[in-house]
C-alpha positions in Angstrom: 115.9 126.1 100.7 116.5 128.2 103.5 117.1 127.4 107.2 113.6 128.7 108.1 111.9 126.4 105.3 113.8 123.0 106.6 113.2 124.1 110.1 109.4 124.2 109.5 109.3 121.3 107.7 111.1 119.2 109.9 108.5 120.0 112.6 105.0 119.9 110.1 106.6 116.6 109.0 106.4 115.4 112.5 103.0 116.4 113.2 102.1 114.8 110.0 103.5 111.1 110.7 102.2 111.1 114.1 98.4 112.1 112.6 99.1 109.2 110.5 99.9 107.2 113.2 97.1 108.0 114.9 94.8 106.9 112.0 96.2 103.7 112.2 96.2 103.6 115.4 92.4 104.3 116.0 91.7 102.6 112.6 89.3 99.6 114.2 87.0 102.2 115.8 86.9 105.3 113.5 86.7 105.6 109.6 90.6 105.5 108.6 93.0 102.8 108.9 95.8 101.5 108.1 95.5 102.2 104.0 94.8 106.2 104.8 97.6 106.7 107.5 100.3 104.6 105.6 99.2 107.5 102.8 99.8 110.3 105.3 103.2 109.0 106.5 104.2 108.5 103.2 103.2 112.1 102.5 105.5 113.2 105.3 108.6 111.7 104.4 107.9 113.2 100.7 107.7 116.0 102.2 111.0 116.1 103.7 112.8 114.8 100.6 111.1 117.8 98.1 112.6 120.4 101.3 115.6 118.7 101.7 116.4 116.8 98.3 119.6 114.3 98.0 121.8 112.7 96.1 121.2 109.5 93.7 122.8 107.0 95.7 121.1 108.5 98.9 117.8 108.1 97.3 118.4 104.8 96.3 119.8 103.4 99.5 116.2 104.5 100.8 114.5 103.2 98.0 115.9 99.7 98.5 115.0 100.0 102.1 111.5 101.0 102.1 111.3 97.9 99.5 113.0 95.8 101.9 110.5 96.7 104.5 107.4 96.6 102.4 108.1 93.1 101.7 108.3 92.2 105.5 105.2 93.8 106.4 103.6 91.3 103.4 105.5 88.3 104.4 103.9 89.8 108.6 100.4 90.2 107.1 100.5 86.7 105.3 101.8 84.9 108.7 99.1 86.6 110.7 96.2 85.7 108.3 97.0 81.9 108.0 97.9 82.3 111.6 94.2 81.5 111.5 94.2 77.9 109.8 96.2 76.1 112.8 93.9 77.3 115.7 90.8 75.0 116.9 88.2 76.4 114.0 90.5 76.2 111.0 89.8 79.6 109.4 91.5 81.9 106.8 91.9 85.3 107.9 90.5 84.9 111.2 90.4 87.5 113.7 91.1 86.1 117.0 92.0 87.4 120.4 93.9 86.2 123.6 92.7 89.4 125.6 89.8 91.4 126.1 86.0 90.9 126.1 83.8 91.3 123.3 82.1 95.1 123.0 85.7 96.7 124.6 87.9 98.9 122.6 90.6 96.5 123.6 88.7 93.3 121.8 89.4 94.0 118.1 91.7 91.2 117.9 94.1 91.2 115.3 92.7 94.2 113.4 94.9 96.6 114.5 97.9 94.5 113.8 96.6 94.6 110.2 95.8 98.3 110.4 99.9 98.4 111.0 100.9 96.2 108.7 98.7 97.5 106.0 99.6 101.0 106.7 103.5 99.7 106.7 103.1 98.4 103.6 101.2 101.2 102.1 104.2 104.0 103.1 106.4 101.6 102.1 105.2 101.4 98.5 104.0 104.9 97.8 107.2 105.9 99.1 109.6 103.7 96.9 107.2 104.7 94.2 108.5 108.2 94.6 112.0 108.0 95.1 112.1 105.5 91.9 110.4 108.6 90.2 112.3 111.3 91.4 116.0 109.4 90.5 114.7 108.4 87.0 114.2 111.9 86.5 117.4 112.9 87.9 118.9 110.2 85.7 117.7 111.7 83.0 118.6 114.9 83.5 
């Protein structure tokens, strides 16, 4: 690829994880969330591996990572929902708040925590998903 390519992807990537931050971001008050921007940050960092490529052991240094880091966002959204069973109204999954009054944007609780958590684990996943792809077929070739 040529300079100009990598130069223009560098910057769409960008743009393209911070619109999927923002989806995650805004998840608990518009249609998106943390399933639909973990796909769009997953789509940039695809993005820069098909422009930039890399070597096997590369790829699988970043494979094992974003597996390493898919499994704490599980192990995050698993404390934060039995979080729930040790508070006054033993519930599973209970969305609670220590701030904010119902009706404000600020009062969603733990939903956005989920919305990043979930949308963690989602890059993660559809991310290791390619790079296990992309070095079986380099393995094979």
């Amino acid at each position: 690829m040529t300079i100009i390519v990598k130069k223009v992807a560098q910057i769409i990537s960008g743009i393209i994880f911070l619109y999927g931050i923002y989806i995650i971001m805004h998840g608990h008050i518009t249609p998106g969330g943390g399933f639909t921007g973990g796909v769009i940050i997953a789509g940039a960092f695809i993005f820069l591996i098909v422009v930039y490529g890399d070597t096997i052991q590369k790829l699988k240094n970043k494979r094992e990572f974003a597996i390493v880091l898919g499994g704490v966002a599980i192990l995050a959204f698993i404390f934060f929902t039995a979080s729930g069973l040790f508070l006054e109204t033993p519930v599973f999954f209970k969305n609670y708040s220590f701030f904010g009054t119902l009706g404000n944007n600020n009062s969603a609780g733990l939903i956005p925590v989920y919305d990043i958590i979930i949308g963690v684990e989602v890059a993660t996943a559809l991310y290791s998903i390619f790079l296990t792809l992309v070095i079986f077929k380099k393995n094979k070739l």
